[in-house]
VEXDREN-2710 file (C-alpha; in Angstrom, 1 decimal):
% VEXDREN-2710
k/r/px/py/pz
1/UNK/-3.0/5.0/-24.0
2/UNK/-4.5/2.9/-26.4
3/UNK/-7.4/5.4/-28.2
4/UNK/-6.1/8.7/-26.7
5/UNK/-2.7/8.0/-28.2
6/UNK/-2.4/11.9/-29.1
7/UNK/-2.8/13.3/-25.2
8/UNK/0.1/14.0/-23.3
9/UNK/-0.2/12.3/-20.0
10/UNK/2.7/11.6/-17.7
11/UNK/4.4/8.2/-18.3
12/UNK/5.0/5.3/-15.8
13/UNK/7.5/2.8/-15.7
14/UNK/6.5/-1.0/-16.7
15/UNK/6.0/-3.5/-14.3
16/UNK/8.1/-4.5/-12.3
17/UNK/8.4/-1.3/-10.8
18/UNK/10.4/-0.3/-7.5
19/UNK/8.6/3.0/-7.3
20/UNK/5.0/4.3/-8.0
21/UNK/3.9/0.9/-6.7
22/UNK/-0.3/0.4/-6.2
23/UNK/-1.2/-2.3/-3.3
24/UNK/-5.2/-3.4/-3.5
25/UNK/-6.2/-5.0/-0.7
26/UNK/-8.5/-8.0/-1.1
27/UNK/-11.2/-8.3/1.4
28/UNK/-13.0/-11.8/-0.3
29/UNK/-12.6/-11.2/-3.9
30/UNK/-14.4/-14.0/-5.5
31/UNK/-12.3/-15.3/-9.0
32/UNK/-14.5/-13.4/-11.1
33/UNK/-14.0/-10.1/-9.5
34/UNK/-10.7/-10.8/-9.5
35/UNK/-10.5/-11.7/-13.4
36/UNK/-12.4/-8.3/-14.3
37/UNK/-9.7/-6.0/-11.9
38/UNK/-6.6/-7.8/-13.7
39/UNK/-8.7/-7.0/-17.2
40/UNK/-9.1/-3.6/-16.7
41/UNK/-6.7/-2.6/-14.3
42/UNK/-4.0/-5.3/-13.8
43/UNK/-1.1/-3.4/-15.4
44/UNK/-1.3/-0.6/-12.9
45/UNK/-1.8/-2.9/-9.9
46/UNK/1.5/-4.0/-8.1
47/UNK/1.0/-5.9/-4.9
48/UNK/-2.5/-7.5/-3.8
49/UNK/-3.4/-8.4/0.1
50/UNK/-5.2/-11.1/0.8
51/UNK/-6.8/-9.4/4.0
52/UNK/-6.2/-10.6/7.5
53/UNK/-6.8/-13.8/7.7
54/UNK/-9.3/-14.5/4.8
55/UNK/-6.6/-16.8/3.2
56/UNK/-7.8/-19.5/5.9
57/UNK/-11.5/-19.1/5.4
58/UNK/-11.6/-20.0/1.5
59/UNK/-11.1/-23.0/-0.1
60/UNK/-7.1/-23.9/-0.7
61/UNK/-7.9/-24.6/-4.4
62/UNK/-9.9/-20.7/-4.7
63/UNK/-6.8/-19.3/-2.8
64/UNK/-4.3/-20.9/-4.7
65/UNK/-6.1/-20.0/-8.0
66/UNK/-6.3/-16.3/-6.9
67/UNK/-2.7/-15.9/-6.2
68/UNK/-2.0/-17.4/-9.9
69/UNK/-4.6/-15.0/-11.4
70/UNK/-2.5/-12.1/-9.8
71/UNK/0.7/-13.7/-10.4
72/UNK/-0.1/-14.2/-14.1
73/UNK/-0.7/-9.8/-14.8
74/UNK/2.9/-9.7/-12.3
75/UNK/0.8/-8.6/-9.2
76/UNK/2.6/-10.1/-6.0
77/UNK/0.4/-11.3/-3.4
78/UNK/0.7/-11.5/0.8
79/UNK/-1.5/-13.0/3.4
80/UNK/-2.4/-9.7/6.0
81/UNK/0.1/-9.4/8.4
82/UNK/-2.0/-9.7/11.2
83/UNK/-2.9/-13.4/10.1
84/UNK/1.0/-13.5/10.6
85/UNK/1.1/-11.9/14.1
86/UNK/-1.7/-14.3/15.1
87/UNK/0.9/-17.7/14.4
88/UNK/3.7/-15.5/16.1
89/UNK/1.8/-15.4/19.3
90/UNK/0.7/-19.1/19.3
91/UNK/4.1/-20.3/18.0
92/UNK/3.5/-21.6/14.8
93/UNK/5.1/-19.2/12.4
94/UNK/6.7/-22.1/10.9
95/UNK/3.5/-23.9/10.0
96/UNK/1.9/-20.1/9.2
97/UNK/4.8/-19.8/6.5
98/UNK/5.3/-23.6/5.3
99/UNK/1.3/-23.2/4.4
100/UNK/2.2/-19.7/2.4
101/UNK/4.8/-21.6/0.3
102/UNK/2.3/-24.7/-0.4
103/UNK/-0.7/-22.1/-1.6
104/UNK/1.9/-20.4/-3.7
105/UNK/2.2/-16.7/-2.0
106/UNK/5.6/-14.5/-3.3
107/UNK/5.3/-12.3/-0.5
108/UNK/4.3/-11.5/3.1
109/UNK/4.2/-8.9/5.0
110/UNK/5.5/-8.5/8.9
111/UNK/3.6/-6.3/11.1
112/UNK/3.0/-5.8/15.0
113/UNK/-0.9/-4.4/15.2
114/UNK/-2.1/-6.7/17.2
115/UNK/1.0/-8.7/19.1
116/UNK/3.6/-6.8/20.5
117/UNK/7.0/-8.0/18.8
118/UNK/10.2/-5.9/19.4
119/UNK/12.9/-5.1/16.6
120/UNK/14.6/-8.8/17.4
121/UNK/11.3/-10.6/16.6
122/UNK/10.6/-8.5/13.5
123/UNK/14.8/-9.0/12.0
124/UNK/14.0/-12.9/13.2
125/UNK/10.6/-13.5/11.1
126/UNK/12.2/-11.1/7.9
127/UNK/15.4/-13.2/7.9
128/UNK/13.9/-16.4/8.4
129/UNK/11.3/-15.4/5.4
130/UNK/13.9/-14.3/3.2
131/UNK/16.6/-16.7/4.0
132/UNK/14.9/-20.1/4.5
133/UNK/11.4/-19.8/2.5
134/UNK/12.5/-17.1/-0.4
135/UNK/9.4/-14.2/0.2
136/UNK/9.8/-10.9/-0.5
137/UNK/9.1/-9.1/3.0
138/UNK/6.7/-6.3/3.2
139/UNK/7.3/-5.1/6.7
140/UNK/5.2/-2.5/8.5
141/UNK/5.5/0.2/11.3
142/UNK/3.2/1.9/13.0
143/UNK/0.2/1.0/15.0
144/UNK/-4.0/1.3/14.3
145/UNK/-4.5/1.8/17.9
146/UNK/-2.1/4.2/20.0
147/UNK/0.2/6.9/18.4
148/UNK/4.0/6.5/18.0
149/UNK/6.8/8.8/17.6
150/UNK/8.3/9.6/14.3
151/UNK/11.9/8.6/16.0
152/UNK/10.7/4.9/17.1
153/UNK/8.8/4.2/13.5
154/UNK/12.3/5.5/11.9
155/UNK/14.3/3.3/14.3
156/UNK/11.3/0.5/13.2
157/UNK/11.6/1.0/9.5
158/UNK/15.6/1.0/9.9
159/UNK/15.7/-2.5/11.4
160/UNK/13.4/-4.2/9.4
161/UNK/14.9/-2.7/6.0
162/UNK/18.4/-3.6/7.6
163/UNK/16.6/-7.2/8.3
164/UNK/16.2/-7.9/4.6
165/UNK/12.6/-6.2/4.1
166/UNK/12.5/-5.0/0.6
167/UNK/9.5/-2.1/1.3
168/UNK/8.0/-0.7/4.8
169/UNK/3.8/-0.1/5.2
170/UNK/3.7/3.1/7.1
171/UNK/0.6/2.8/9.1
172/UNK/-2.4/5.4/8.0
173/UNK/-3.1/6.2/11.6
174/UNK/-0.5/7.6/12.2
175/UNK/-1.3/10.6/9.6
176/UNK/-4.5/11.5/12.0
177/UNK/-5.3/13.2/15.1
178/UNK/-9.1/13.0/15.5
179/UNK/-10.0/12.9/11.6
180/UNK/-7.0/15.9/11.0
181/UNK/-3.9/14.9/8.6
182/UNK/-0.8/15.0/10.8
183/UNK/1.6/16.2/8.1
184/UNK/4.8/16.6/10.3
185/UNK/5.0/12.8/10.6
186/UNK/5.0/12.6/7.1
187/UNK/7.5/14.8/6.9
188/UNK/9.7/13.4/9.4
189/UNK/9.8/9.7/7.5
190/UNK/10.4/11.5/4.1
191/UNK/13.8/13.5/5.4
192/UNK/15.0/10.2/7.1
193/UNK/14.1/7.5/5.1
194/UNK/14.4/7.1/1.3
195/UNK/10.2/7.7/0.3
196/UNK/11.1/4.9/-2.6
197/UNK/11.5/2.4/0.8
198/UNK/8.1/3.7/2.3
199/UNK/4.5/2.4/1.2
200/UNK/1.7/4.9/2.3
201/UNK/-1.3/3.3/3.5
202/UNK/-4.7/4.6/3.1
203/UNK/-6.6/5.3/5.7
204/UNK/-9.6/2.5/6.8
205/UNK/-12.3/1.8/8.8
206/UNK/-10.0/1.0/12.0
207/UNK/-9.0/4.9/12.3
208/UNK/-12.0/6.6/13.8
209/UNK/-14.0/9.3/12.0
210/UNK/-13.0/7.6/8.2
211/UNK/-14.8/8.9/5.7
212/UNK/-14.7/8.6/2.1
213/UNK/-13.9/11.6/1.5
214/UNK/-11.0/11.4/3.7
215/UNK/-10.0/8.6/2.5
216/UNK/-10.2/10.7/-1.6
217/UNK/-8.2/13.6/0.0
218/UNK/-5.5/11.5/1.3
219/UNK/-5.1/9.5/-1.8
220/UNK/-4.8/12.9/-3.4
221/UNK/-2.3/14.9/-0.9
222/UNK/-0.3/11.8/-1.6
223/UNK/0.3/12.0/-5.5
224/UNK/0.4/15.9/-5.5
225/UNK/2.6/16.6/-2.1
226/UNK/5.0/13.5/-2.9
227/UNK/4.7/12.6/-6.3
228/UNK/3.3/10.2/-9.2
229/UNK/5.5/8.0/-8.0
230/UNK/4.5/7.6/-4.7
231/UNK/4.0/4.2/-3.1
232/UNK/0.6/3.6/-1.9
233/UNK/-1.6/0.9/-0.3
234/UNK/-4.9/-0.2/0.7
235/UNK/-6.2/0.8/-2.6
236/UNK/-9.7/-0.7/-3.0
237/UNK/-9.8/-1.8/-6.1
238/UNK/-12.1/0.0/-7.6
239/UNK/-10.2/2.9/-7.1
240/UNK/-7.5/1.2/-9.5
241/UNK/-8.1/3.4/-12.5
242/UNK/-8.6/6.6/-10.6
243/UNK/-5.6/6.3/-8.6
244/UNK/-3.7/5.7/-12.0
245/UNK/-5.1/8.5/-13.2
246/UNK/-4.2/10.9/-10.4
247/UNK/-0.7/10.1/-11.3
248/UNK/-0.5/10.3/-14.7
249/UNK/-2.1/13.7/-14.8
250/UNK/-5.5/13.6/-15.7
251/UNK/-7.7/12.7/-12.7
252/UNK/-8.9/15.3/-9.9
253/UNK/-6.7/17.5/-8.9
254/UNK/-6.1/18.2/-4.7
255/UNK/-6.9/22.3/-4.6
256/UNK/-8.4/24.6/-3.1
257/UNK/-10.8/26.7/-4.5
258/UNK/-9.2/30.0/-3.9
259/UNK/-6.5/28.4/-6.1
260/UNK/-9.2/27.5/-9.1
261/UNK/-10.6/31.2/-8.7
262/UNK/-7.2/32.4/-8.7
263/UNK/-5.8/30.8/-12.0
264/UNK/-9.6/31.6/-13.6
265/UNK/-8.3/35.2/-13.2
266/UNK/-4.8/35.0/-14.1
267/UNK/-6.5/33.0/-17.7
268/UNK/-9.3/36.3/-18.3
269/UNK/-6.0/39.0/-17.4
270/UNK/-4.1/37.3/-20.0
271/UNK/-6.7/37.3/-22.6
272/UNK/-7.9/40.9/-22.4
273/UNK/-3.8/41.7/-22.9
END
């Protein structure tokens, strides 16, 4: 912890890691910005999106240059996997995946937002990523729009893990009913599916009635309720450090105030014995 060398804080595995992973997502990050996140924060970074479909809009030479920046503090990057679901429904997934190759992408990520694709579409775009171009599949489950049930997102997650997907994006909207955290769906994925396979999104603009704060108090019932090690995503990224330091101990803590009060007292009993 380079100056603090004498405070106990909890310790993290080194990159690569297959648990406690950290996805930023990248909305139009120029280089620079990009530079100064790796600086500070690159070590505790894992995964970066390259939103959507931004990856079309900038110029192939910044794009390709991004994904090396990343690449070179051992941050994988992905296209959005809407961007994907977009050259599904016109037919050109080949082309959509030949182009992530030539830019120089490790990853991508296979979703169903926008496009309907059934649990044969989803195996047939992970195997045909894995098998014949070499990514690293990031699948997803759950929609932004309309609610499903824990039992289909299971049955989701199982197909595209059984597929070849190495982790599964669960979906932030899910967690809500009109701005209120759903915990029983969390709970349902946890007891049927290993959490080390599940990445938790955070919640975003899409789900209506986001606010910062909710956004905070998710990223907090996350570390606390599941672990350090919990797998999370949609960090922005300059929520690197603060994230980090949620699981390592020494950031804000998620409690209630009765619970403050409560150990104040149990401190002043102890000292007047």
């Amino acid at each position: 912890m380079n100056y603090f060398k004498g405070v106990d804080v909890i310790e993290r595995h080194a990159k690569p890691r297959d648990a406690g992973i950290t996805m930023v997502v990248d909305f139009g990050m120029g280089l620079n910005q990009v530079e100064d996140l790796m600086t500070v924060g690159g070590e505790y970074v894992d995964i970066a999106k390259i939103a959507v479909g931004t990856s079309a809009l900038m110029p192939p030479e910044v794009l390709k240059r991004k994904i090396q920046l990343y690449a070179k503090h051992q941050v994988s990057t992905s296209p959005g996997g809407q961007f994907l679901e977009y050259a599904y429904h016109q037919g050109t997934e080949k082309a959509f995946f030949d182009n992530c190759q030539r830019a120089g992408f490790p990853s991508i990520e296979v979703s169903a937002n926008d496009v309907d694709i059934d649990h044969a579409g989803k195996a047939r775009l992970i195997k045909t990523a894995t098998q014949d171009y070499g990514f690293k599949v990031l699948g997803e489950t759950g929609a932004k729009y309309e609610k499903s049930t824990p039992a289909s997102m299971v049955a989701d997650i199982e197909n595209m893990l059984g597929a070849g997907a190495w982790k599964i994006f669960v979906e932030a909207a899910e967690f809500f009913d009109a701005g209120k955290l759903n915990r029983k769906v969390i709970d349902h994925l946890v007891k049927k599916v290993p959490m080390s396979d599940l990445i938790f999104e955070l919640p975003g603009a899409w789900i209506k009635g986001t606010t910062d704060d909710m956004v905070h108090d998710f990223m907090l019932f996350l570390v606390v309720e599941l672990g350090h090690e919990v797998n999370v995503a949609n960090l922005a990224p300059d929520r690197v450090l603060f994230l980090e330091a949620q699981r390592r101990g020494i950031g804000t803590k998620h409690r209630q105030p009765e619970d403050i009060v409560g150990q104040q007292m149990k401190r002043k009993k102890k000292a007047a014995n």
